[in-house]
C-alpha positions in Angstrom: 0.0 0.0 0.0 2.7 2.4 0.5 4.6 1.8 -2.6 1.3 2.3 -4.1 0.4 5.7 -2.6 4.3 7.2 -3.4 3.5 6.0 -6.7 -0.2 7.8 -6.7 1.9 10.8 -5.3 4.6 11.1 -7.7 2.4 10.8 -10.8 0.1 13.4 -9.5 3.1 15.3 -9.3 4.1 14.5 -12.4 1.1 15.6 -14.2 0.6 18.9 -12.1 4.3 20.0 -12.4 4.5 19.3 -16.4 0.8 20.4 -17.3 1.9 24.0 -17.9 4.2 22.7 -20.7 1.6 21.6 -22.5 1.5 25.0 -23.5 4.7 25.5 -25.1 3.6 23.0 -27.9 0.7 25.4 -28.8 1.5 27.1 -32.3 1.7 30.8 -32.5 -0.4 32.8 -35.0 0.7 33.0 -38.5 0.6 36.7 -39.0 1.3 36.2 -42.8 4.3 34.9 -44.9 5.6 31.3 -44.8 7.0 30.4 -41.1 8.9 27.5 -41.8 11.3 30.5 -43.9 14.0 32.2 -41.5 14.8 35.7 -43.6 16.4 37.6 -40.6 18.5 37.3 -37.8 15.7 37.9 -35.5 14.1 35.6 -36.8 17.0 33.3 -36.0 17.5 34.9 -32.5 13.9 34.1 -31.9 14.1 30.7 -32.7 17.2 29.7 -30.4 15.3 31.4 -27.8 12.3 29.8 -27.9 14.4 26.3 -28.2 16.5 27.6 -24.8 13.5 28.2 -23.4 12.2 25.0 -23.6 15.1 23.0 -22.8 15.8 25.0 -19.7 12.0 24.4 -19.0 12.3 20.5 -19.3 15.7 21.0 -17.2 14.0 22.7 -14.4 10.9 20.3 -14.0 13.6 17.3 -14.0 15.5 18.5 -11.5 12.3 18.8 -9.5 11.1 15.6 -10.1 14.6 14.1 -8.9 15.0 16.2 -6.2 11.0 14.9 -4.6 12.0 11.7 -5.8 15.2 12.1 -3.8 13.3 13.1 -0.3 11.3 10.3 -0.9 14.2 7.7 -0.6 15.9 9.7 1.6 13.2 9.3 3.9 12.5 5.7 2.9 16.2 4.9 3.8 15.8 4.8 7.4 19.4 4.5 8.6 20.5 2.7 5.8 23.8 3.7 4.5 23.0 2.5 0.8 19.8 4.0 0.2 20.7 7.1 1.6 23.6 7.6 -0.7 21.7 6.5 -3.6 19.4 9.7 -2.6 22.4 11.8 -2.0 23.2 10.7 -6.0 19.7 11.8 -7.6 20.0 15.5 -5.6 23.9 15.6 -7.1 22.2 14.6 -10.4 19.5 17.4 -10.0 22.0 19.7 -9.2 23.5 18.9 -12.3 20.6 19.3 -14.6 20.1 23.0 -13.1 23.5 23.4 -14.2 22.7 22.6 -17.5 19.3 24.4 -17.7 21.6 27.8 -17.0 24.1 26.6 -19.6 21.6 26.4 -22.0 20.6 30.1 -21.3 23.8 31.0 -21.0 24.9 29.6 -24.6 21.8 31.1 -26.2 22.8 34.1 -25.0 26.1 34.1 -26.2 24.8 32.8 -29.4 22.1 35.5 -29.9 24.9 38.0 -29.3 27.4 36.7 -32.0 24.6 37.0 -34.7 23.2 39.9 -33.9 26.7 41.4 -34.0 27.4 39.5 -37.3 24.3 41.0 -38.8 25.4 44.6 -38.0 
């Protein structure tokens, strides 16, 4: 029965943390033209961003889900030495996938500057 209610509990959270990014795969409004055609640099720009923004997104929500994952084995590891470790693992690994959500701002950011200064 418990295994059964963290189960309930983390797909609940599941569905409730990722829900929102449902709306990212909404298309926007064609306001005229063909928009599978990149002509500009903004247009390029806008594109990595929107691409950044997602994978940060999917980075974030990760590294939430491991981190409650993570309390929940903590806790479940009641003195044990192995279990506890393995909990101390999926924070490091959180920790590394906020890492690499910032990255991946970072580098967009970087890249959004060398082509708008290539396009001047």
């Amino acid at each position: 029965m418990k295994t059964f209610l963290t189960i309930l509990t983390l797909a609940t959270l599941l569905v409730f943390v990722s829900a929102p990014l449902l709306t990212l795969a909404a298309d926007p409004p064609i306001t005229g033209g063909n928009p599978s055609v990149i002509d500009s640099p903004e247009e390029v720009v806008g594109a990595i961003t929107r691409i950044g923004g997602f994978i940060f997104s999917i980075f974030l929500v990760i590294a939430v889900i491991m981190i409650v994952i993570a309390a929940f084995h903590a806790l479940a590891a009641q003195g044990n030495a192995e279990k506890f470790g393995e909990a101390r693992r999926m924070i490091v690994y959180a920790a590394i996938a906020v890492a690499v959500a910032v990255l991946s701002k970072g580098i967009v950011e970087v890249v959004k500057r060398v082509i708008t200064a290539s396009a001047h």
